[in-house]
N, C-alpha and C positions, 0 to 999 in steps of 0.2 A: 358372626363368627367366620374367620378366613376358611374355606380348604384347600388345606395345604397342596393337595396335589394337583385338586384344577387351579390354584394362584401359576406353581409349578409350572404347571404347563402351559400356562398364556404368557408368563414370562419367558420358555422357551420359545413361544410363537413370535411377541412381541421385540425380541433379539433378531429372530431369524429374518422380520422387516424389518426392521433399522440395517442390519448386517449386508442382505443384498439389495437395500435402496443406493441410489445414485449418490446418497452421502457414506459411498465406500468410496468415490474417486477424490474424494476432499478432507478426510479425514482418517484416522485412525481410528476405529470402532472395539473399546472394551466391555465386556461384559463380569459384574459380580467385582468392582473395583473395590478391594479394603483400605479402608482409608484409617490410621491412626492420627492421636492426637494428646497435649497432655493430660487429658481428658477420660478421652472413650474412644472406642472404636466405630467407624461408621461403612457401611458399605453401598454403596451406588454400584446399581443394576446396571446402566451403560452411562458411559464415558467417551465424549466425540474428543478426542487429542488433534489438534493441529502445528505440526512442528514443535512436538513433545511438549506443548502448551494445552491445558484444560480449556478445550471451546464448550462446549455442554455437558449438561448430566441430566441423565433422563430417570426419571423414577416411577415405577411400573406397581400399578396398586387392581388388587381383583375386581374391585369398582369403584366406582365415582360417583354412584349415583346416591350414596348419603352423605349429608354435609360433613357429617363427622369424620369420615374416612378421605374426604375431599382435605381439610383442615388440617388433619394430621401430614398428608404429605405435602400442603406448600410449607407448612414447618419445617419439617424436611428437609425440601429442597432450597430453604433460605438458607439454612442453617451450612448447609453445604455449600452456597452461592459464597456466602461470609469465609468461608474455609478459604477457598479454593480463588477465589474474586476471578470467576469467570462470568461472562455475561450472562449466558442463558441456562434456563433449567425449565423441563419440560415434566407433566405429568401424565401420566396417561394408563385407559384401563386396557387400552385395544378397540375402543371403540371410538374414543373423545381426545384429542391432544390439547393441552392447555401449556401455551409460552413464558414463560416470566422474563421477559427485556431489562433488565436490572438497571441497562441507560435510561430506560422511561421512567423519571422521576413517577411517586404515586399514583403508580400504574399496574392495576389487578393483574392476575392472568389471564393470557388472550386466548378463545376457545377458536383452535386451526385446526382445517382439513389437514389430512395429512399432507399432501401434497405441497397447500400454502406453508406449513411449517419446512418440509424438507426446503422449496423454495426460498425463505426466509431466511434461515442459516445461511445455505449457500451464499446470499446475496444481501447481508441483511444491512435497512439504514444508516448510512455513515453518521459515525460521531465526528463532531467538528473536535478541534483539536481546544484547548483553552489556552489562552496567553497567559492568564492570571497561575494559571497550574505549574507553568512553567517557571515563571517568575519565582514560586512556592522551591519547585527542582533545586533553581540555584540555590537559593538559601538556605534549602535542606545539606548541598552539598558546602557549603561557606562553613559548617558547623563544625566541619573536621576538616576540610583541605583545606590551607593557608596560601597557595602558590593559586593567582586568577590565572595563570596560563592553564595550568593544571584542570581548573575548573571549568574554562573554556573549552578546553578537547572534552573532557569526558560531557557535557552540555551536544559538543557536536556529533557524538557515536551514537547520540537517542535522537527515536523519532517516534510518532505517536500512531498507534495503532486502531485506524477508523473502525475495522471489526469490532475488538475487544473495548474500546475506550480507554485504552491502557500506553504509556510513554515504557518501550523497554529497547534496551539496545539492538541494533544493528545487526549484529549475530553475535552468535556465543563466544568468538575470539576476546570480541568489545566487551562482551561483558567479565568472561575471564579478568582483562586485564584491568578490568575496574577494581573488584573482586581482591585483585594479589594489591592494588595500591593500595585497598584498605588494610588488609592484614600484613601487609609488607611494604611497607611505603617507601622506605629506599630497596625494596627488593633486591637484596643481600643474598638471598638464594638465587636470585637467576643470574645475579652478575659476578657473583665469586663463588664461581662453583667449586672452586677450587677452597673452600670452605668445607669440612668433615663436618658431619652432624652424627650425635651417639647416640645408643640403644644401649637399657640398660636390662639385663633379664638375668635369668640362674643359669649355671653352667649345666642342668638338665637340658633347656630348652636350646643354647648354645650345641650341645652332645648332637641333637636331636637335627639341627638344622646342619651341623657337618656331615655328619653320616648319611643325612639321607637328600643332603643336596638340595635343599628347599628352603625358600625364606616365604612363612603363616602371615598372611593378612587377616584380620576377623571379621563379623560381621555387624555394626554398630549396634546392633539390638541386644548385642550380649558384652557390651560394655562395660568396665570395673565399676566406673561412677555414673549410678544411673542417671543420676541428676544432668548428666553432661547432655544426655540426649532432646534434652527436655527444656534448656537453658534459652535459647533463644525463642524458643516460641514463648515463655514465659514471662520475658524483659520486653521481648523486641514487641513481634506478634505475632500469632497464634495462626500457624498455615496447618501446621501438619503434613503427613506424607504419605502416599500410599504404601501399604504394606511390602508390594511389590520393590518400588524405589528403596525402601528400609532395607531388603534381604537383598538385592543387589551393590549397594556400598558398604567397601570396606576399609578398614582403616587400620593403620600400624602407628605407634607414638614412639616419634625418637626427640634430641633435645640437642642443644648447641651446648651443653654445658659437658667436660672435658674431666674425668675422673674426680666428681664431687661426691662431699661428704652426702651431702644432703639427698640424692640419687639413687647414691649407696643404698643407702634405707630405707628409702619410698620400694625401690624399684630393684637393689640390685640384691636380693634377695641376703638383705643387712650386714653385706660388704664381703659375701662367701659368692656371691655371683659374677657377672661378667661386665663391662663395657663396651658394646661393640662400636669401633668405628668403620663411617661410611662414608667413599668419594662420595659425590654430590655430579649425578650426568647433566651434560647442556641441554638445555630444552630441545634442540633439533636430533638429538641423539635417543629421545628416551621411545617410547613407546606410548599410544595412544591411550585413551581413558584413565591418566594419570594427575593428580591434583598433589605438588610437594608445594607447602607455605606454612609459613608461623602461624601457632596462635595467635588470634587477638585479644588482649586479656581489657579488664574493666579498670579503669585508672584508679577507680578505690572501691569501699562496697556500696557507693551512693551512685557511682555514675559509668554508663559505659558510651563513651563518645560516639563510636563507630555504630552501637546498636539505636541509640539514637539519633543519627544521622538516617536509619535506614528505615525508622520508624515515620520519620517524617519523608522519606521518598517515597514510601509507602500510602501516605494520606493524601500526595500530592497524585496519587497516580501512577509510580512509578511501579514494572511487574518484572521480575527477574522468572528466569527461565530457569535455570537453576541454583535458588534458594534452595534449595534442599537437599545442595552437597554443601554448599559455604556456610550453610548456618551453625555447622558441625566446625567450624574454626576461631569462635567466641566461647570465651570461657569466663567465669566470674575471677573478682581480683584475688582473691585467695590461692589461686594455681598459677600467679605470676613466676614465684620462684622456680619453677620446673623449667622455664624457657622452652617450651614443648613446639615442636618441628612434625607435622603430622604430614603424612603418606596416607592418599583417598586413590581408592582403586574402585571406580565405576564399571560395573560388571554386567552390561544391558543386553549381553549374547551376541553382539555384529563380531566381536575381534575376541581370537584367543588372548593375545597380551602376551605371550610365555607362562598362561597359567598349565600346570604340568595337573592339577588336581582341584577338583569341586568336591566338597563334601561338608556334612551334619557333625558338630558335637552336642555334645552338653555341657555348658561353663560349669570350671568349679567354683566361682566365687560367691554367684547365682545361680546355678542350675537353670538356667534358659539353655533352650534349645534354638541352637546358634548357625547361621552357616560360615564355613570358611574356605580359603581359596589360599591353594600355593602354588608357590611359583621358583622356576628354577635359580638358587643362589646365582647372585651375577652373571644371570644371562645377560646379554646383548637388549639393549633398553629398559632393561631394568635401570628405576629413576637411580638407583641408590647402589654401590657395591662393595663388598666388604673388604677392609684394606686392614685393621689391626683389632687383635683380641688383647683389651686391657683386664689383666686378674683381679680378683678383688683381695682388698686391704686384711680382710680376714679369710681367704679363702685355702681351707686346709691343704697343705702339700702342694703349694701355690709352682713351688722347684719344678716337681717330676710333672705337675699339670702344664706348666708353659714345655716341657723339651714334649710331653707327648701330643699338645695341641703343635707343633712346631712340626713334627713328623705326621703327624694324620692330615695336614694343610699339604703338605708335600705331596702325599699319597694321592688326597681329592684331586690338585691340582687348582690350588685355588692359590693366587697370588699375593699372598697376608701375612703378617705379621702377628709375633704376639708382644706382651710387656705387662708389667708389676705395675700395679696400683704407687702411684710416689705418697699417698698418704700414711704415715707411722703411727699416728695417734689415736686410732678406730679403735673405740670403745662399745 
């Protein structure tokens, strides 16, 4: 039987040595990491991050010295290895470290001094690169790109990571732009920006964002369709996120489609709400921690191109750095008609952004307790700005609602337009 408060306290001891060993000059060191899934929830005692990449997970057990309690945590930590596809995972009581090298084909855990294991990490045996893995790469990428030039560059932004045993790009730029060619493959947002994308919402939430000069980002976990958040691990496969990551991205859904019926009534509170349209800023203009790109929908309910293109980079080796802002840009074929244009605001604490407010609700639609983030109405890098208020087709007293949005626009000082829904037939 555990006690709780001396486990407690050797996993406070057994942080406090990992935290001031020499693997603080080469790593990020977390401790009590929660990890979600569309599963279950899991939580790792420490977390070694190296360049916001998962290098180990340590997991911290009162003893070792029965088999049972030994067996229970290399399940554990497999199970987490599988998650996360980082190389190493460590067990340990405080007295015994045991390695798991996941490159070492059928290979136990190694029982290391401490010492040898800090050394180890730091330095640990190079994986040779595979040619056959690569060969596998292109042909995972042949599956959706058509253009061999195309396929050529993005082949030459990867290169293979002897640490991790893992092929990922370059840096985060390269992978960005991999990223926008899958979900926007003529990238029609970053080259006509001069393209308006809509929001469709009630004239409450429109009230709400004039008067008090703020445009609500939310926070993915309190999402309208839970199923969204859960879609790609499902199809694709199954990474998960840390809780942390989760409550740090946020997201707003706007659409390319222009005072539709079908909008109306998903979304524009059944044709009594509003339209908002938004410039579209250039990429060197906007402000950092910003992701604006299209859904990528499943070409029917049998297949989704893109997600199985990344299934098979996947088995080839390939490890994206951040999977778990892009995975939130696949949606099943059923939400094709929406044409959905999503705004991701990565919120990791380095840059204000123009966020004017941090704060808690509780969704109405689910009652989850949500975080959200505003930000000031077209400020200065803000991706998106608001340029006209479209009324809706059945929105009461639509006359005196456009002359008094018309003068409270004047008032703010905000450079926008209004106008009347052209649809007559709203039923």
């Amino acid at each position: 039987m555990v006690d709780l408060n001396h486990y407690l306290m050797k996993e406070t001891e057994i942080q406090k040595i990992i935290s001031n060993s020499v693997l603080k000059d080469f790593f990020e060191i977390r401790s009590n990491v929660k990890w979600r899934t569309t599963q279950y929830f899991l939580e790792f005692d420490i977390v070694l991050y190296q360049n916001d990449v998962i290098y180990a997970i340590i997991e911290i057990k009162q003893s070792l010295r029965q088999p049972s309690a030994f067996n229970i945590a290399k399940e554990q930590i497999m199970r987490a290895l599988t998650l996360t596809e980082c190389r190493f995972g460590i067990i340990t009581d405080g007295d015994t470290y045991y390695l798991k090298d996941t490159s070492l084909a059928n290979t136990e855990f190694q029982l290391k001094e401490f010492n040898q294991l800090v050394a180890y990490l730091i330095n640990p045996d190079a994986i040779l690169s595979d040619a056959d893995k690569m060969t596998s790469l292109k042909k995972a990428l042949e599956m959706f790109f058509v253009d061999p030039k195309k396929i050529d560059s993005i082949c030459n932004d990867i290169y293979f990571d002897e640490k991790q045993g893992k092929f990922s790009f370059l840096n985060l730029e390269k992978e960005q732009n991999f990223f926008l060619n899958v979900v926007d493959n003529d990238k029609s947002l970053e080259e006509k920006v001069n393209t308006p994308i809509y929001r469709y919402t009630s004239l409450e939430t429109l009230f709400t964002m004039l008067n008090k000069g703020t445009y609500r980002m939310n926070g993915i976990v309190g999402m309208n369709d839970k199923s969204e958040i859960d879609y790609f691990d499902t199809i694709c496969l199954e990474t998960g996120s840390s809780v942390r990551e989760l409550n740090d991205t946020f997201l707003s859904s706007c659409t390319s489609l222009e005072d539709d019926l079908t909008m109306w009534r998903l979304y524009g509170d059944d044709g009594k709400g509003v339209c908002l349209e938004f410039e579209i800023l250039p990429l060197r203009d906007r402000l950092d921690n910003f992701i604006l790109a299209p859904v990528n929908y499943a070409e029917d309910r049998e297949q989704h191109k893109a997600l199985k293109m990344l299934k098979k980079l996947s088995e080839a080796n390939m490890r994206f750095v951040e999977l778990y802002k892009w995975k939130h840009f696949f949606k099943p074929y059923d939400y094709f008609v929406e044409k959905e244009i999503r705004l991701m605001f990565f919120d990791n604490g380095r840059y204000d952004n123009g966020v004017v407010n941090r704060d808690w609700i509780k969704t109405w639609s689910h009652s989850i307790i949500n975080p959200i983030v505003d930000f000031k109405l077209n400020s200065t890098g803000f991706p998106i700005q608001l340029k006209r208020i479209i009324l809706g087709p059945k929105m009461h007293e639509s006359d005196i609602n456009q002359s008094q949005l018309d003068y409270l626009l004047l008032l703010r000082g905000y450079d926008a337009k209004t106008d009347i829904s052209k649809i007559k037939n709203y039923r």
